[in-house]
C-alpha positions as CSV (number, residue, x, y, z in Angstrom):
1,X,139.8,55.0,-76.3
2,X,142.7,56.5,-74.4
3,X,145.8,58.0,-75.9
4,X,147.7,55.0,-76.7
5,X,150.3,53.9,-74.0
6,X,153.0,53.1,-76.7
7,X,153.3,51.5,-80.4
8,X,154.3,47.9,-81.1
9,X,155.4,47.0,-84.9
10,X,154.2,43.4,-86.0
11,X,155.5,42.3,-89.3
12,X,153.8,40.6,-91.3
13,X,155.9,37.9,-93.3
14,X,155.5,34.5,-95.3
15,X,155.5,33.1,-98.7
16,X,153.4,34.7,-101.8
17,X,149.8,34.6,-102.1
18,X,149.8,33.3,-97.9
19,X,147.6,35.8,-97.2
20,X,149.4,38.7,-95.3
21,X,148.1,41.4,-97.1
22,X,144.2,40.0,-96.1
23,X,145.4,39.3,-92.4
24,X,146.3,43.0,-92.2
25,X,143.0,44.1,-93.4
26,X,140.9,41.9,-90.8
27,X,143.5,42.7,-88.2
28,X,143.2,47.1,-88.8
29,X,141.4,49.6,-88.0
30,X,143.6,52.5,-89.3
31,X,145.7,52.3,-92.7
32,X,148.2,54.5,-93.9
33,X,148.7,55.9,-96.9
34,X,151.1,52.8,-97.8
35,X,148.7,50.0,-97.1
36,X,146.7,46.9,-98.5
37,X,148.5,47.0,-102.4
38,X,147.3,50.5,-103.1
39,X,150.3,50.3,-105.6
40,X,148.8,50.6,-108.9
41,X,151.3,47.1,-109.9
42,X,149.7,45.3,-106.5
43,X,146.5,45.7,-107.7
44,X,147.3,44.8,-111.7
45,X,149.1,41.9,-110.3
46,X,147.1,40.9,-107.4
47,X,150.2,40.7,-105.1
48,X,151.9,42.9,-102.7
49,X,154.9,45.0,-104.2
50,X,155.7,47.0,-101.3
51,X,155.5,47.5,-97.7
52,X,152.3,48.1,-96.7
53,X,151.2,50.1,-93.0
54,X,148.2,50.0,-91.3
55,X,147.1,49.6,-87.2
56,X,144.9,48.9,-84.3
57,X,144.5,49.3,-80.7
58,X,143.9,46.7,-78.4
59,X,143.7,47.3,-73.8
60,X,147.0,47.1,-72.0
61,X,147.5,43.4,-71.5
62,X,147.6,42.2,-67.9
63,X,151.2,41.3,-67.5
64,X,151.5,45.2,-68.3
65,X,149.1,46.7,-66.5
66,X,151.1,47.1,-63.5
67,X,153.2,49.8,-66.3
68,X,150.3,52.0,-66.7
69,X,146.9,52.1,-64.9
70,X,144.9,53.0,-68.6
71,X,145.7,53.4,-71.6
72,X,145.6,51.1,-74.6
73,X,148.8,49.8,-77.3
74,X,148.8,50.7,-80.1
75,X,149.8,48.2,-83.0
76,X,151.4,48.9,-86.5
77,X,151.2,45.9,-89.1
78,X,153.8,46.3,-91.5
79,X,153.3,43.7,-94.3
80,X,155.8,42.5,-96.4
81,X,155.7,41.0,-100.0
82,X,155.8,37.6,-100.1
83,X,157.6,37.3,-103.6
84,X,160.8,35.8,-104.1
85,X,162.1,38.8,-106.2
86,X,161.2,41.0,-103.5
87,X,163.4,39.7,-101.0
88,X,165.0,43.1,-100.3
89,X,161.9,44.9,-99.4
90,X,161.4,41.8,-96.9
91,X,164.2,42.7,-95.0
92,X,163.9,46.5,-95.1
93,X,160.8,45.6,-93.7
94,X,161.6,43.5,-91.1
95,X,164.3,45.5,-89.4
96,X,161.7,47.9,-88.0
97,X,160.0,45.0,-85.8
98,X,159.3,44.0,-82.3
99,X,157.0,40.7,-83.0
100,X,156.8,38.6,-86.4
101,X,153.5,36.9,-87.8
102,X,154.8,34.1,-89.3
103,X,151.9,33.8,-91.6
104,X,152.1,29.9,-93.3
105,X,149.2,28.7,-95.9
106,X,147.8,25.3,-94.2
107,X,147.3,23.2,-97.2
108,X,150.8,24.0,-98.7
109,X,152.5,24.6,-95.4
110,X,156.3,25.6,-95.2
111,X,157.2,27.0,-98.5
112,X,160.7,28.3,-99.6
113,X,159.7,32.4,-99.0
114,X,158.3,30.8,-95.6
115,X,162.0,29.5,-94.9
116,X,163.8,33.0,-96.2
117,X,161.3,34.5,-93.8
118,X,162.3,32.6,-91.1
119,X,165.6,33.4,-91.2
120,X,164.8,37.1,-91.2
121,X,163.2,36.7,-88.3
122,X,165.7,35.4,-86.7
123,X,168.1,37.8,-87.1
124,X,165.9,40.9,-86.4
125,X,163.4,40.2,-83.6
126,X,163.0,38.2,-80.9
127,X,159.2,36.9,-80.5
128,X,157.0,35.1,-83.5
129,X,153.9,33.8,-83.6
130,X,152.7,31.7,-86.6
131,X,149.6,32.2,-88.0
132,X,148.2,29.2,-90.7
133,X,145.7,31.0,-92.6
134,X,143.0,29.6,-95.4
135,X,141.6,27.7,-92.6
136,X,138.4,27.8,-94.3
137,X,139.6,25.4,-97.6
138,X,140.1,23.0,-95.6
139,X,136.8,20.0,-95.0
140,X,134.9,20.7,-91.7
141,X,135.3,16.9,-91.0
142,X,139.0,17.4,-91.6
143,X,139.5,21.0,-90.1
144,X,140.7,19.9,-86.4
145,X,142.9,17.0,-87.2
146,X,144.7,19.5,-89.9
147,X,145.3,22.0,-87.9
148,X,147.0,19.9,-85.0
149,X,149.0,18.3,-87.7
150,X,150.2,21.5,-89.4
151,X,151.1,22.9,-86.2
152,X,153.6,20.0,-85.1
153,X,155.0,20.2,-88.3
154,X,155.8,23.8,-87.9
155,X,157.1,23.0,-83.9
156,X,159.1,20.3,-84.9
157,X,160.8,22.9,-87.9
158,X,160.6,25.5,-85.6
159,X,162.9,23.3,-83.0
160,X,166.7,24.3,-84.0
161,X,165.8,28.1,-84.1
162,X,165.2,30.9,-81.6
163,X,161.4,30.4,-81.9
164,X,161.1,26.8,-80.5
165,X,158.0,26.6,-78.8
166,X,156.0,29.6,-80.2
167,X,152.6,29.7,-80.7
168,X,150.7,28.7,-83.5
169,X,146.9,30.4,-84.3
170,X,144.9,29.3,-87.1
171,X,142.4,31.5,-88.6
172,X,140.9,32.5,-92.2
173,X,141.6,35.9,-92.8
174,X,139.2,36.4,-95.6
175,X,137.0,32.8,-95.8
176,X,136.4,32.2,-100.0
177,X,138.8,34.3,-101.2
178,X,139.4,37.8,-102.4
179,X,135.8,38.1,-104.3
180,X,133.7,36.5,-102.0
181,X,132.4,40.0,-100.5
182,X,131.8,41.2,-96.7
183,X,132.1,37.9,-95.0
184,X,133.5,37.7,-91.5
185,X,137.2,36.3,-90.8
186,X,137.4,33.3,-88.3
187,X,139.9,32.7,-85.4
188,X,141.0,36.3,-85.2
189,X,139.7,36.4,-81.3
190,X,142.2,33.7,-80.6
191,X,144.8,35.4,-82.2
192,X,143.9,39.0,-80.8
193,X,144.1,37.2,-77.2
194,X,147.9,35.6,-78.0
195,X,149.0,39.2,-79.5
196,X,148.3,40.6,-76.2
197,X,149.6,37.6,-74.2
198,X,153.1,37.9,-76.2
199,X,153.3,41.8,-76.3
200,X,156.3,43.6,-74.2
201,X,157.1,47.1,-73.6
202,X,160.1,47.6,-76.2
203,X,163.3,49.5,-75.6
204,X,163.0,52.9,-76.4
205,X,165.6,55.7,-76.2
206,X,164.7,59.2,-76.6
207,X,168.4,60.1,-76.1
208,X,170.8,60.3,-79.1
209,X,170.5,61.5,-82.3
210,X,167.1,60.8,-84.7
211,X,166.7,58.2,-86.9
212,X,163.6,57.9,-89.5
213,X,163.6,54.8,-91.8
214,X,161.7,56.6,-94.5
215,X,159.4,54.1,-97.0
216,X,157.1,56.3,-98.3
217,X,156.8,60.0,-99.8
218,X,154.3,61.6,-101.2
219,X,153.0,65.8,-101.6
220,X,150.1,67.0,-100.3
221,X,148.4,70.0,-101.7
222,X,148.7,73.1,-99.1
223,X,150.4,71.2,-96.6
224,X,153.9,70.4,-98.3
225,X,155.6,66.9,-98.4
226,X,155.1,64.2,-96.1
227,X,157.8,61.6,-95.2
228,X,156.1,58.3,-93.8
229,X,158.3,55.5,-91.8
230,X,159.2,54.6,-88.8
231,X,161.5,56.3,-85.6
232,X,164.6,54.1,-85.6
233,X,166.2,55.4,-82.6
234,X,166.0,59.4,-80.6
235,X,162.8,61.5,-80.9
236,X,161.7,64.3,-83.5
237,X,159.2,67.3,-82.3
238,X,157.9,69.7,-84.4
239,X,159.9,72.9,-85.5
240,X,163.6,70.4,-85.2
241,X,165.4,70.3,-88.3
242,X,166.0,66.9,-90.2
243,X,168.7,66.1,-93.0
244,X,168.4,63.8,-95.8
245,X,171.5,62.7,-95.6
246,X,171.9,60.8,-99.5
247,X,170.8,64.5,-100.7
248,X,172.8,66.4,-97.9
249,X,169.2,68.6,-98.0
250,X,168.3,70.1,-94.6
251,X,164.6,70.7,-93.8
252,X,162.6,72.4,-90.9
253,X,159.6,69.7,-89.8
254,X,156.1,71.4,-90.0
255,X,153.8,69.1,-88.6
256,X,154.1,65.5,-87.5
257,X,151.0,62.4,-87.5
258,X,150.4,58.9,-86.6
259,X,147.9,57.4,-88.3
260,X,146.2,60.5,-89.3
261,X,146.3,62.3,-85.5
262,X,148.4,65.3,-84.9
263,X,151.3,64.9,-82.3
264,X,154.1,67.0,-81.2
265,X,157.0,64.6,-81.0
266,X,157.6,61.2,-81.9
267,X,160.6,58.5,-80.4
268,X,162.3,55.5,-81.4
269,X,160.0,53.1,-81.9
270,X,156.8,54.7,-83.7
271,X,155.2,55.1,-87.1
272,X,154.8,58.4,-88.3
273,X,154.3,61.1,-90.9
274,X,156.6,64.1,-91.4
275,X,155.6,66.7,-92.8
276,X,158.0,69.7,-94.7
277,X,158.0,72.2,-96.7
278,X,159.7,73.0,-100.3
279,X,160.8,68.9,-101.3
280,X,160.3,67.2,-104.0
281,X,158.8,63.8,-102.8
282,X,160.3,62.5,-106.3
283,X,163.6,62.7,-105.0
284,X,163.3,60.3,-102.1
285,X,161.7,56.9,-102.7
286,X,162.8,55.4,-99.6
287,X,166.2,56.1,-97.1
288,X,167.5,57.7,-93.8
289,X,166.6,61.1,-92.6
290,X,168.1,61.7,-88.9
291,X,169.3,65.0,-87.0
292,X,171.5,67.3,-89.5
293,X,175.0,65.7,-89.5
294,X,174.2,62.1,-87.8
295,X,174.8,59.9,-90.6
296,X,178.3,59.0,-91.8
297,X,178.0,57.7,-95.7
298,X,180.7,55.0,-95.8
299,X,182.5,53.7,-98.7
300,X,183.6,50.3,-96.8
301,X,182.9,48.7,-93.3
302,X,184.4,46.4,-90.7
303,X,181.5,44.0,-89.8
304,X,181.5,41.3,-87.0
305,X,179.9,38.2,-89.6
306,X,178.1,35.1,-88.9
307,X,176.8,32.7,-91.5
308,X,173.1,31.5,-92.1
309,X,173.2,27.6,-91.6
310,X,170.5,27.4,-94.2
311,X,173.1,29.0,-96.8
312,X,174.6,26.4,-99.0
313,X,177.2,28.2,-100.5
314,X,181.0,29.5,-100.0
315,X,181.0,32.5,-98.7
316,X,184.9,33.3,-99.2
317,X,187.1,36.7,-99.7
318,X,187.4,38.6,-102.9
319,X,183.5,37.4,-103.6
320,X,180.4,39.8,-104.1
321,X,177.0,39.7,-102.6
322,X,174.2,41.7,-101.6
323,X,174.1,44.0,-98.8
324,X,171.5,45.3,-97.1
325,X,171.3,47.9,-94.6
326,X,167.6,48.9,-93.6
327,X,166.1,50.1,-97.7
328,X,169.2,50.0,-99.2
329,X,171.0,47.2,-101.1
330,X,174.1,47.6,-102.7
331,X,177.0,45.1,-103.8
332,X,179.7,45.0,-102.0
333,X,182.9,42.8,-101.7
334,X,184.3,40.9,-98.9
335,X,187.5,40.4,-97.1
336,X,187.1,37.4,-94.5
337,X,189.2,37.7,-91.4
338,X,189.3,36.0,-87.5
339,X,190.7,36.6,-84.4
340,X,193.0,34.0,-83.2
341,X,193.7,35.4,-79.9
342,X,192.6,32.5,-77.8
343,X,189.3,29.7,-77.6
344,X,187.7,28.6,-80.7
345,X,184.8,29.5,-82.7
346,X,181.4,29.3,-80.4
347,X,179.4,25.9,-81.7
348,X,177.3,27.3,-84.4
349,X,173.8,25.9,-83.7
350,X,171.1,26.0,-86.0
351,X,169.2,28.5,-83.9
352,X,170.9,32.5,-85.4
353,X,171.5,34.7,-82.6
354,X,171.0,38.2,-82.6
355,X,175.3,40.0,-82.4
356,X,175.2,41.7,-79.7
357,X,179.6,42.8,-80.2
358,X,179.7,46.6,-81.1
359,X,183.1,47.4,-80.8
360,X,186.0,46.6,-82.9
361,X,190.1,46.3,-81.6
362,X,192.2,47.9,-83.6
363,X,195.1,47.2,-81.4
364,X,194.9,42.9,-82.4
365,X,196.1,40.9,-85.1
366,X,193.7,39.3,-87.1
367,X,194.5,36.7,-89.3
368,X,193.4,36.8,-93.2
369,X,190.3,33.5,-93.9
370,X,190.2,32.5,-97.6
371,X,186.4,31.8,-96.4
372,X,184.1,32.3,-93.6
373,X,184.4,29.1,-91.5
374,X,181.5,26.8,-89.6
375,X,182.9,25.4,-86.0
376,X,183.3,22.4,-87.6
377,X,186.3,23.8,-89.7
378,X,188.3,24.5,-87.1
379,X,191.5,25.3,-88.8
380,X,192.4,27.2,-91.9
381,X,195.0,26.4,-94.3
382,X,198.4,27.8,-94.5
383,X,197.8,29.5,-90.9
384,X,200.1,28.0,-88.9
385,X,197.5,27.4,-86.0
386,X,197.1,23.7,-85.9
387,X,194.0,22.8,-84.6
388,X,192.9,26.1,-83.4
389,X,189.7,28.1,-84.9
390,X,188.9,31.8,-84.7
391,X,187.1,33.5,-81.7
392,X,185.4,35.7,-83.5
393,X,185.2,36.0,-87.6
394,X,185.0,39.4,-89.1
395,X,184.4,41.3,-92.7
396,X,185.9,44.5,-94.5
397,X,183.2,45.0,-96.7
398,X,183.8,47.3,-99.8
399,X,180.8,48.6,-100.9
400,X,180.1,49.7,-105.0
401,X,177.9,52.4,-104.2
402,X,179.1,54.9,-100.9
403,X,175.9,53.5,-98.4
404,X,174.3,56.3,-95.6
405,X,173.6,54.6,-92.3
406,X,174.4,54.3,-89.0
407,X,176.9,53.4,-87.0
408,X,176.3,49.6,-85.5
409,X,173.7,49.0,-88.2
410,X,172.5,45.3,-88.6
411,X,173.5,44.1,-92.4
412,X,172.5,41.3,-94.3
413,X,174.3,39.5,-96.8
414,X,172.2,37.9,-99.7
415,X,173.2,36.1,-103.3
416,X,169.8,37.6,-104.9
417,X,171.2,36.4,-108.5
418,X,170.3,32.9,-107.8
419,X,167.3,31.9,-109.5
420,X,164.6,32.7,-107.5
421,X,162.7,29.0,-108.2
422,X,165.6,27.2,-107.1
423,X,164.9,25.8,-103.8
424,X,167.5,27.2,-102.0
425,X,168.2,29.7,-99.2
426,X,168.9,33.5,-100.6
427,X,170.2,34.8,-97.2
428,X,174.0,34.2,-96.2
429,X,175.1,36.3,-93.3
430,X,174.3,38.6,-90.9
431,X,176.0,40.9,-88.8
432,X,176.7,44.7,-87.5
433,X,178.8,47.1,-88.6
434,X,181.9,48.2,-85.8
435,X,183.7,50.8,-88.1
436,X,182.9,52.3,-90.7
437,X,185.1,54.2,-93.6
438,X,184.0,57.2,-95.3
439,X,186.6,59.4,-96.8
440,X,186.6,57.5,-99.7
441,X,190.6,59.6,-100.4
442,X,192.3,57.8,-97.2
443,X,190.3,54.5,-97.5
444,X,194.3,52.9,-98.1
445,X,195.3,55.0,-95.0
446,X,192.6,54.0,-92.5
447,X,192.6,50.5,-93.8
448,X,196.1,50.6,-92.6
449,X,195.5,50.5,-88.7
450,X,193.4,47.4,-89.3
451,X,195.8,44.9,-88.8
452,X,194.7,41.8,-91.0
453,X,198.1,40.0,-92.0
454,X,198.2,36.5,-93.9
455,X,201.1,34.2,-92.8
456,X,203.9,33.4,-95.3
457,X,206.1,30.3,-95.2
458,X,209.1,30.2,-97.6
459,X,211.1,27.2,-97.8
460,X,214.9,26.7,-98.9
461,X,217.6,24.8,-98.3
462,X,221.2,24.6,-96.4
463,X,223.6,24.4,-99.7
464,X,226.8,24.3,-97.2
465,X,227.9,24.8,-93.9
466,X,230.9,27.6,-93.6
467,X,231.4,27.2,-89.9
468,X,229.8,26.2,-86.5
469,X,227.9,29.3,-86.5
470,X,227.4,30.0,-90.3
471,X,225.6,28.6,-93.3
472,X,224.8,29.5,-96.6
473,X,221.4,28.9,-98.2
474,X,219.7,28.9,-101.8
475,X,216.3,28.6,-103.0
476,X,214.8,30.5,-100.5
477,X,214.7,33.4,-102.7
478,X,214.8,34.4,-106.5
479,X,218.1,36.2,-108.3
480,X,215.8,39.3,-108.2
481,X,214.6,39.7,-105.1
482,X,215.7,42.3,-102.6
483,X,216.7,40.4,-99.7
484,X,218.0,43.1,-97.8
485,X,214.1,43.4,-96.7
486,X,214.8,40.0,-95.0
487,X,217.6,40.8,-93.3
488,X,217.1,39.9,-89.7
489,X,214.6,37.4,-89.6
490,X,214.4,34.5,-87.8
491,X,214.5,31.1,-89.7
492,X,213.9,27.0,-88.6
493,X,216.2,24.5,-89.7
494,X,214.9,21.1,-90.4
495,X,217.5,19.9,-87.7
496,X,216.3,22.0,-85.5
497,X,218.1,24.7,-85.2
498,X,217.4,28.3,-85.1
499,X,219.2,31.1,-87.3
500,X,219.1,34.7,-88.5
501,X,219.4,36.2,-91.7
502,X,222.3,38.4,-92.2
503,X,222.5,39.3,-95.9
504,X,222.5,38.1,-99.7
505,X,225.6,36.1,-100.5
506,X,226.8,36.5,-104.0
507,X,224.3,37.9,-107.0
508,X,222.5,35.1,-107.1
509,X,219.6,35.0,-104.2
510,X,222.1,32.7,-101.9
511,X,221.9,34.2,-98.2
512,X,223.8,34.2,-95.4
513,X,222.2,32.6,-92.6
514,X,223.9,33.3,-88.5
515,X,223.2,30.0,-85.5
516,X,223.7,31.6,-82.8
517,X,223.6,28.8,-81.0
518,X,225.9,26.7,-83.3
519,X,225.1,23.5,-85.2
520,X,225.6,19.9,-84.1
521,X,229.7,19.1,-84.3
522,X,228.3,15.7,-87.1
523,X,226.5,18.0,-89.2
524,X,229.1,20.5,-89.3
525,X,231.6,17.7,-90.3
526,X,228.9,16.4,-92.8
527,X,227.9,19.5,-94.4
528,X,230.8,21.5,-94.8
529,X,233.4,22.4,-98.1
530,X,231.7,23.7,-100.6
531,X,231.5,23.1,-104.4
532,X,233.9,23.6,-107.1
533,X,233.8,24.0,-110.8
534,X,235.1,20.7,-113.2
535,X,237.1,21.5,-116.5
536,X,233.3,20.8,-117.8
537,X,231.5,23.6,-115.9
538,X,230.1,21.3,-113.5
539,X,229.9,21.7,-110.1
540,X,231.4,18.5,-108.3
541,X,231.5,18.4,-104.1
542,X,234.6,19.1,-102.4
543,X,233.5,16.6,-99.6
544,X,234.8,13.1,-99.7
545,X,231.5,11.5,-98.6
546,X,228.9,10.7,-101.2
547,X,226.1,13.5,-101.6
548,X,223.7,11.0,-101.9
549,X,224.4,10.1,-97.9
550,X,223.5,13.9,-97.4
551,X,219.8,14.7,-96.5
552,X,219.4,17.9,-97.5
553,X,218.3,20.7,-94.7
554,X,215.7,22.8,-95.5
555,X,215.6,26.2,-94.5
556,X,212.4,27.4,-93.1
557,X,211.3,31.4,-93.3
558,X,207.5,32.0,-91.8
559,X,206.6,36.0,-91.2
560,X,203.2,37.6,-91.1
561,X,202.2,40.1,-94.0
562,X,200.0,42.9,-93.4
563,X,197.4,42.8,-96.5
564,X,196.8,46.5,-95.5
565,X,199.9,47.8,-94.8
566,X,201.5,50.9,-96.9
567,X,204.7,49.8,-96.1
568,X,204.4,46.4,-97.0
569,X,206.8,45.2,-94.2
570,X,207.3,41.5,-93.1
571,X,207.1,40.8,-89.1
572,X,207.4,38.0,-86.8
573,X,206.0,37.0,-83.9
């Protein structure tokens, strides 16, 4: 065959024991040295623990043929584990794609790892096809009409997402099982043919700096220690240097494969093998290497977030969950916070959408969410916004462990305590990260151009009016606070009136409140004297009218708060 024209990653995701690992073994014609359970566990086990690689080469399909007049593609299968507790590998794995396999069992149909794979999908590629395998179990009387109803079943569930309409293939990977021997798989022409049919040329860049989702390391004898994984983003040739970033270990590349064939440079986009010299392949299990110096290692983030309509639960501020970033997955705790700039939260529809916002404005106000909202909860308590939702929601992410990875990285936010038999989606949130943070000394300082306030409302009220233009008012504050911070800001009076603050009034929180525009001439009449002491120590009004005629006025105070700021000032709009 020709040198291959370029390499297209199909993952290979559904629910345990689906099938996915026999798929990729009737699919390849290459494997890797991660591939088909070799993992001592898979094999004890008879499941797949890990990420497994392995490939093929089919022609150019048509519709790209006018791209290259020969040549062949060249496809990598990465297959996930379909186990519940393995849900991190799953998405490790599934943010090195261009295509999913959906692959579904057709006697037990959608299952609840089928759902959580779904929703991957979703949020990492654009193209699926579904593939219901174990055709074989089911009666030949019986096999036609169950495949055409399976496959509305999965259309009509497939409806409210990005992947209405895809096609469905049925085969039998591996007809009677696991033991029965060298028998041939069934349907794979059919799904060969709607591979190719559904295959497009990926965008690559070979600018920018290198990016290599390691997921595999191992030594060989005379040769040194190989790195196996896949080219996020850039190119590598050999002789370039490469950092490990988590280790901050530099190393000079000796040699480069794919799939067992020497190259001389690799770009975004294709499996490979790296090979250096003088590493211990103990060290690195799986991670980020990329050109020396690429890689910030943040100890929080500001993420552009959108939920997972399948998630159930509240996502809200000052909660934990799992974040994952490519391998890794660390805890990390959230601030929720929107901008209210203008327009309303988009209509969330079932179908996730891939974020396609990369920059973040420090120069806006953003107001503090006790939760991440839906468009149907278009207002948030205490905000002051009647009836108006965010534009776009965001995240401050603080992670427990300092995370390596880059800039504008896709992160997804799981609960992976929940028991893993409870019929429920894992998966909250998804989204990218727009800054990250990593000097973990001046966190507090660069936290402090992110303007995230929460509104404050303090109410009072008028105890008596001095003059037109003046008014003093209790309860708005305690004996002990300092209300000299307060001084000049605007307050509401229930009557309508605006004022200004102009000082404390005595020791004991009373405040001295300026109208500049002067109060009504009947209030003024109603409202002023004061109060005077009886021979009892009791406080008796100086007015002639009965205080039960007097409605009292209540002072209102609203400022915003920066939750972030050093100062801790108070400002108003």
């Amino acid at each position: 065959m020709a040198a291959p024209m370029f390499n297209f990653n199909v993952g290979i995701l559904g629910h345990v024991d689906s099938g996915k690992t026999s798929l990729s073994k009737a699919l390849s014609t290459t494997a890797s040295t991660a591939c088909f359970d070799k993992n001592p566990q898979s094999k004890e086990r008879g499941i797949t623990l890990d990420l497994g690689f392995s490939s093929f080469q089919l022609d150019v399909p048509t519709h790209l043929s006018q791209h290259a007049e020969s040549g062949v593609v060249q496809y990598t299968l990465v297959d996930c584990p379909g186990h519940a507790s393995l849900i991190k590998t799953i998405i490790g794995g599934a943010q090195i794609i261009d295509l999913m396999f959906l692959v579904v069992d057709i006697v037990k149909g959608m299952q609840t790892q089928t759902a959580e794979c779904l929703v991957i999908g979703e949020i990492t590629c654009e193209k699926m096809i579904v593939v219901l395998n174990k055709m074989d179990l089911i009666p030949p009387d019986k096999k036609q009409s169950t495949i055409e109803r399976m496959t509305k079943r999965i259309l009509k569930t497939l409806e409210g997402t990005r992947f209405a309409g895809s096609p469905v293939v049925a085969v039998a990977a591996k007809p009677g099982g696991p033991e029965s021997g060298d028998v041939s798989s069934e349907g794979l022409a059919d799904l060969f043919e709607t591979l190719r049919q559904h295959t497009y040329i990926p965008q690559r860049q070979a600018q920018g700096p290198f990016l290599f989702s390691v997921d595999h390391c191992f030594s060989m004898r005379g040769q040194g220690t190989v790195l196996t994984g896949t080219a996020l983003s850039g190119q590598l040739a050999v002789n370039d240097n490469i950092e490990i970033p988590s280790m901050k270990v530099t190393k000079k590349v000796k040699s480069i494969q794919m799939f067992r064939k020497p190259v001389d440079k690799i770009q975004q986009g294709d499996r490979a093998g790296v090979c250096v010299t003088q590493f211990d392949p103990s060290l690195l299990e799986r991670g980020i290497v990329c050109t020396p110096r690429a890689l910030p290692t943040m100890e929080a983030a500001i993420v552009s977030i959108n939920r997972i309509p399948y998630y159930k639960g509240n996502i809200a501020s000052k909660a934990k969950f799992h974040i994952t970033s490519g391998h890794d997955t660390v805890m990390g705790r959230l601030t929720i916070f929107g901008d209210y700039s203008g327009g309303n939260l988009s209509s969330q529809t079932a179908a996730l959408s891939l974020d396609s916002q990369l920059d973040f404005d420090l120069s806006k106000d953003y107001l503090y969410q006790d939760e991440l909202l839906t468009a149907k909860q278009q207002t948030v308590a205490d905000s002051g916004i009647s009836g108006a939702g965010p534009v776009k929601q965001y995240a401050l992410i603080q992670f427990e462990k300092p995370v390596t990875c880059q800039q504008h990285a896709l992160i997804i936010g799981s609960k992976l305590d929940t028991d893993i038999h409870a019929n429920v989606c894992r998966i909250a949130f998804h989204g990218r990260i727009l800054l990250g943070i990593s000097d973990p000394q001046s966190v507090a300082s660069q936290l402090s151009k992110v303007k995230v306030y929460k509104t404050k409302v303090k109410e009072g009220l008028v105890e008596r009016v001095m003059d037109t233009y003046t008014v003093i008012g209790k309860n708005l504050f305690k004996k002990e606070t300092n209300v000299a911070s307060f001084t000049g800001l605007k307050i509401q009076l229930s009557t309508g009136e605006a004022g200004v603050i102009e000082g404390g009034f005595g020791q004991s929180g009373k405040i001295k409140i300026r109208i500049p525009a002067g109060l009504q001439e009947d209030i003024v009449k109603k409202y002023s004297g004061g109060k005077k002491k009886s021979k009892k120590g009791e406080e008796e009004s100086t007015n002639q009218e009965d205080d039960m005629d007097k409605e009292p006025i209540k002072i209102i105070l609203t400022f915003k708060r920066y939750i972030y700021d050093l100062d801790k000032k108070m400002k108003q709009s």
